[in-house]
Wavefront OBJ file of the C-alpha trace (Angstrom):
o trace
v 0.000 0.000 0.000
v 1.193 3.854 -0.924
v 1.546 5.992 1.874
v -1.488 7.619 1.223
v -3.319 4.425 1.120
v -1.990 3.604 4.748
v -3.005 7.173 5.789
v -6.547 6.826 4.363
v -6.750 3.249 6.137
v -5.777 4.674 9.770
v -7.670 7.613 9.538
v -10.667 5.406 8.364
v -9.648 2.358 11.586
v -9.591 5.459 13.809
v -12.957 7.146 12.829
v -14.996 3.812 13.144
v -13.688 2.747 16.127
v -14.634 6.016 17.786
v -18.323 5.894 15.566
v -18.878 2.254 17.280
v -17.353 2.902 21.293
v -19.571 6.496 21.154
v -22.349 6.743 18.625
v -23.683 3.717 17.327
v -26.639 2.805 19.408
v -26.933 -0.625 18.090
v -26.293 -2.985 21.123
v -25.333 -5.511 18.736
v -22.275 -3.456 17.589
v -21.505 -3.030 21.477
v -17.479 -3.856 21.914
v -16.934 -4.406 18.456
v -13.286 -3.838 17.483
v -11.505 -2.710 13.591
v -8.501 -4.948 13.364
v -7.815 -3.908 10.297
v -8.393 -1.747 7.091
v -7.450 -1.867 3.704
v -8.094 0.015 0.970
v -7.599 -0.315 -3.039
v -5.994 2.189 -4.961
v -8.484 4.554 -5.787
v -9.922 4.446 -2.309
v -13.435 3.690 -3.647
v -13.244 0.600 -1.474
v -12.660 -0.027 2.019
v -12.251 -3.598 3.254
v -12.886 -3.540 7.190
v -11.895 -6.119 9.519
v -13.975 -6.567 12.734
v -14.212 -9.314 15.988
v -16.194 -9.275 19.070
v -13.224 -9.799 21.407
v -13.542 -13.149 23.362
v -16.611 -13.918 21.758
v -16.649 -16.000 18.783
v -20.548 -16.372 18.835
v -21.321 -12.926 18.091
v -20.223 -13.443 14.682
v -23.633 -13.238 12.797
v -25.250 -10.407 14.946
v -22.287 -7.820 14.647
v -22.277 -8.536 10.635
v -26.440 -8.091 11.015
v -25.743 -4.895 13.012
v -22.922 -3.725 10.565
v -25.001 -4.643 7.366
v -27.853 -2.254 8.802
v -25.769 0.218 10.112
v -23.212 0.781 7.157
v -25.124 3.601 4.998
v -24.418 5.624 8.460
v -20.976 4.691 9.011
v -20.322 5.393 5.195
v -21.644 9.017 5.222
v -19.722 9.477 8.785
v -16.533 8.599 7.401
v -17.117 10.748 4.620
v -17.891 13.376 6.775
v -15.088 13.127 9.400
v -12.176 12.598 6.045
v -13.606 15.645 4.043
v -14.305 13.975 1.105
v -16.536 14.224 -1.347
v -16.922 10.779 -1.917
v -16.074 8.265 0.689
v -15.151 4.561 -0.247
v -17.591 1.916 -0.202
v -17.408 -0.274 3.341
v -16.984 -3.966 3.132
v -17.153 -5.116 6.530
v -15.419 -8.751 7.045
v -14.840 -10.829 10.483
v -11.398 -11.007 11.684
v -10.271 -14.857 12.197
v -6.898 -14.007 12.834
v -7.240 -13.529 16.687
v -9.616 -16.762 16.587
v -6.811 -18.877 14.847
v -3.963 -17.327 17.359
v -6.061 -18.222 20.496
v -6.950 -21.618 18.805
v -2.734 -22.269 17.929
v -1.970 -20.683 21.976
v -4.513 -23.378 23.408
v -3.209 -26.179 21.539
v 0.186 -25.083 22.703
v -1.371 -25.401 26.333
v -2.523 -28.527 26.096
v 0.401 -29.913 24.615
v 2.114 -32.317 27.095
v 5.562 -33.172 26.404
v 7.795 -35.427 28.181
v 11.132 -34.328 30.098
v 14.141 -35.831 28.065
v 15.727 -38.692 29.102
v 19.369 -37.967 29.652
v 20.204 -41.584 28.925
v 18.147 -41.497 25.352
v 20.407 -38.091 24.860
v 22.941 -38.169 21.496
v 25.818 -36.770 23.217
v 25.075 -40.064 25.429
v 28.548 -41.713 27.526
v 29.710 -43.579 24.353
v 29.944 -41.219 22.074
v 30.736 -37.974 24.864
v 34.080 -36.050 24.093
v 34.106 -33.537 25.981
v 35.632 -34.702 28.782
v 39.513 -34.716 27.170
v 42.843 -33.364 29.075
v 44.143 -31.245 26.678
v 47.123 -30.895 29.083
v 48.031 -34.359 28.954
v 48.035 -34.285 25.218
v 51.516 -34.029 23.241
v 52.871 -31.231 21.531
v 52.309 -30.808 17.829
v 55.557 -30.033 15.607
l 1 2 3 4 5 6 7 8 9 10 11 12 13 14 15 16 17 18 19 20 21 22 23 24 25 26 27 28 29 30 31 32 33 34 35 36 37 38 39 40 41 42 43 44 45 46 47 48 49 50 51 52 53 54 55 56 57 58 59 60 61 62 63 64 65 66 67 68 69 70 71 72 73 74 75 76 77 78 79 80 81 82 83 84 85 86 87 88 89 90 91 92 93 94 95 96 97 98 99 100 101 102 103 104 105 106 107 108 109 110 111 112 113 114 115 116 117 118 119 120 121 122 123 124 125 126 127 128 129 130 131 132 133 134 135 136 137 138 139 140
């Protein structure tokens, strides 16, 4: 993404977070978070990542609420970037923070054994380390 593209994205993350914590009355679009935003070249469209932290099951109401409440949160954003025409909004639900708690809890559960010095490589046969270089003879 251009720097302007990055720019447009923030400014848009920033604006809808603050539309949904203050001014959406929607309680289905209560602690809804923007994860991320991306937006195309022309900045005629805005892809919008969203996720009910910690709950997974709110999944189909916040799209309902977001669907219903998008022609609002469309002129807002026009409003608050002072431009004529804002981007269309394509809201999307963030699986990236389900798939990282999903990888942390199988990491949890994971039970692995302490190693078994014996089953080691560097096991008694093949162990060097325990040379006297001093006893060793000089090379010519």
């Amino acid at each position: 993404m251009s720097i302007k593209q990055d720019r447009v994205a923030g400014r848009i993350r920033e604006i809808l977070s603050l539309l949904l914590l203050r001014e959406v009355a929607d309680p289905r679009l209560h602690d809804v978070t923007v994860t991320d935003v991306k937006i195309d070249t022309e900045l005629s469209d805005a892809k919008i990542y969203v996720n009910a932290l910690g709950d997974e099951t709110r999944r189909a109401e916040v799209m309902s609420g977001l669907k219903r409440a998008n022609s609002y949160l469309r002129r807002e954003v026009a409003h608050r970037l002072q431009v004529r025409s804002a981007p269309m909004l394509h809201f999307f639900w963030d699986e990236g923070l389900e798939r990282s708690e999903r990888v942390q809890r199988i990491f949890h559960d994971l039970v692995i054994p302490p190693a078994d010095p014996h089953d080691a490589e560097g096991s008694e046969e093949t162990d060097i380390a325990a040379v006297d270089y001093d006893e060793e003879e000089p090379l010519d």
